[in-house]
C-alpha positions in Angstrom: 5.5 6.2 -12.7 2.2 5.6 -10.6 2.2 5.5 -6.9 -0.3 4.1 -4.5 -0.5 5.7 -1.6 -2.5 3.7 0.9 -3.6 5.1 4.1 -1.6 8.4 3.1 -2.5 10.7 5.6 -1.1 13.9 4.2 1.1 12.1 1.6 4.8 12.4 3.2 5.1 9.2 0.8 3.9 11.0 -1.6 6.1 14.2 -1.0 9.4 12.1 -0.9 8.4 10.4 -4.1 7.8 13.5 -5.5 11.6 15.0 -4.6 13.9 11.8 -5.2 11.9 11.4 -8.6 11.5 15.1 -9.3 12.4 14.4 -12.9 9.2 12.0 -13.6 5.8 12.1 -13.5 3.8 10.8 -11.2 0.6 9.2 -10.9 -0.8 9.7 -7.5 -3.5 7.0 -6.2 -4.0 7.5 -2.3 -6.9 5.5 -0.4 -7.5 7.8 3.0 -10.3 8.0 4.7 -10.0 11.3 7.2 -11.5 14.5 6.2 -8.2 16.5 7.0 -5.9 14.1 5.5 -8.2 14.2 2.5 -8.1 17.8 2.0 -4.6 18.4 2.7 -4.3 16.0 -0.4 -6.4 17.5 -2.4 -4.7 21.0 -1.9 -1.2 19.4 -3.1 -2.2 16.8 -5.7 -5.5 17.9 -7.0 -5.0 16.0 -10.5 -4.7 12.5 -8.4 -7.2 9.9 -7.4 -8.8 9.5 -4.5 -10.4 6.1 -2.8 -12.0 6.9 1.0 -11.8 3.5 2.2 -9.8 0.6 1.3 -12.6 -1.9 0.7 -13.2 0.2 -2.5 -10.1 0.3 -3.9 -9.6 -3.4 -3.4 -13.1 -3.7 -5.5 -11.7 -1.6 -8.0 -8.0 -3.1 -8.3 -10.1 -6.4 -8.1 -12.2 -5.7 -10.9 -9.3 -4.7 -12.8 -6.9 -7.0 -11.8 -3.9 -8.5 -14.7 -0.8 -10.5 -14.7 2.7 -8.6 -15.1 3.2 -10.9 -17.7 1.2 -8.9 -20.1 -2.0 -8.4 -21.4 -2.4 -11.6 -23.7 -1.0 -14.0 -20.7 -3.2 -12.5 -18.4 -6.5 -13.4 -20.9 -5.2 -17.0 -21.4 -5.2 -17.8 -17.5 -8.1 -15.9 -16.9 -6.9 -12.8 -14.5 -7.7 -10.3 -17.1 -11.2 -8.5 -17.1 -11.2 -5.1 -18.5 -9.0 -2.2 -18.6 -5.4 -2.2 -17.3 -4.9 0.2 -14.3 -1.6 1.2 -15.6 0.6 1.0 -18.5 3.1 -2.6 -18.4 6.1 -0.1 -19.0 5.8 2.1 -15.9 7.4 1.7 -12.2 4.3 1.4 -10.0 5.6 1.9 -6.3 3.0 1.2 -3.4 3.3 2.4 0.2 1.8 2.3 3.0 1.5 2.2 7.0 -1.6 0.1 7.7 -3.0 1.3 11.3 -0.9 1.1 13.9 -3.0 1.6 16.5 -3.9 -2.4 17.2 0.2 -3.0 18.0 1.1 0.2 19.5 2.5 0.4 22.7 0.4 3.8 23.4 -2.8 1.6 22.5 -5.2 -1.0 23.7 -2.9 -4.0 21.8 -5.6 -5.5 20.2 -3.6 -6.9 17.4 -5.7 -8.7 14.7 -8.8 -8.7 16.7 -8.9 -4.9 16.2 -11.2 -4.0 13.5 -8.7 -1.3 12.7 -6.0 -4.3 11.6 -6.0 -3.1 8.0 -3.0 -5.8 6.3 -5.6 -8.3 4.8 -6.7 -5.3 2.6 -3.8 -3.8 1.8 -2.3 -7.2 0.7 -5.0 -7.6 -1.6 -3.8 -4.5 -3.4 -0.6 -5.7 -3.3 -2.1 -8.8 -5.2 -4.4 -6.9 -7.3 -1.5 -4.2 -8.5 1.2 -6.2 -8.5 3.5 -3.2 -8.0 7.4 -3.3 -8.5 8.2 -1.8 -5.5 6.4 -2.1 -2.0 7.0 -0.4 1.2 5.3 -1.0 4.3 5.7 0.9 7.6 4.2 0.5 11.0 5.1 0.7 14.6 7.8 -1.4 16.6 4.9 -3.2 18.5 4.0 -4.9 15.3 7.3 -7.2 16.0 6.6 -7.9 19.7 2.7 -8.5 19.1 2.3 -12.1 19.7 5.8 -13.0 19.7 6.3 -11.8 15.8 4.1 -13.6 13.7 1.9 -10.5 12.9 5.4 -9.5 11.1 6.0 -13.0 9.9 2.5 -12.8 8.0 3.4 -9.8 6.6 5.9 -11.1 5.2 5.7 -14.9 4.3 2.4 -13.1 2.4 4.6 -10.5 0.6 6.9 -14.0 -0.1 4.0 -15.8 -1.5 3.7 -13.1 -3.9 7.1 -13.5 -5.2 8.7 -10.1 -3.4 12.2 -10.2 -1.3 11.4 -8.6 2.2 14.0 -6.8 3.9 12.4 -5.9 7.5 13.8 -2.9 9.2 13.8 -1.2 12.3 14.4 2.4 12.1 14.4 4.6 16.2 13.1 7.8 16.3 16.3 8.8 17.3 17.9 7.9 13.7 15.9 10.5 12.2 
């Protein structure tokens, strides 16, 4: 199995990947860009790999992007141009909370305007990987912030890519 693990802080992705598949191995990728973060990674997944910011790991998921379909059918339509970032047999899960801190309530509400708005990269991932599984978290501002579409791109883009998107709201107070 290989996981993505974008904007990870210190990996609680990661860790619950780690219990419900505790059988499996997993391949840890995580893209974050905080010293602490960083180092709290390091200290429990020291065999994974590690991008800083996300405009590298889109370069490199770019530069190594193929179809699903397989290796020859990715050659014949062009989207093939090296080595494959993972094996075609493996679950490849990606997470991630892009930063919250343009739609949160406890913010400035910049929205897309915020240079800290952080979707448009992690969808090209999404693109790039192609993974089976995707799941996205951020705060509930992101579905009041002009009157839902942030959330409506998020997901008509995770649509275009042929994925079924289930929103959800979880409270605090459900935990």
């Amino acid at each position: 199995m290989v996981h993505y693990d974008l904007f990870a802080g210190v990996g609680g992705f990661s860790y619950a990947l780690d219990h419900v598949f505790y059988d499996r191995a997993i391949k840890h990728i995580f893209c974050e860009w905080g010293a602490f973060p960083t180092a709290v990674l390091k200290k429990h997944w020291p065999d994974a790999t590690y991008y800083g910011d996300i405009a590298d790991l889109v370069a490199d998921t770019d530069s190594k992007r193929w179809a699903r379909g397989g290796r020859e059918d990715a050659r014949r339509h062009g989207q093939f141009s090296g080595e494959v970032p993972h094996q075609e047999q493996e679950m490849v899960i990606l997470t991630g909370g892009f930063p919250c801190q343009p739609f949160s309530h406890a913010g400035r509400r910049q929205g897309t305007s915020d240079d800290r708005y952080k979707w448009p990269e992690m969808f090209a991932v999404i693109r790039n990987v192609r993974p089976d599984w995707v799941i996205a978290e951020n705060v509930r501002g992101l579905v009041t912030w002009n009157d839902g579409m942030v959330l409506e791109t998020v997901c008509a883009d995770l649509e275009s890519e042929g994925y079924e998107v289930q929103p959800l709201i979880i409270p605090a107070v459900a935990i």
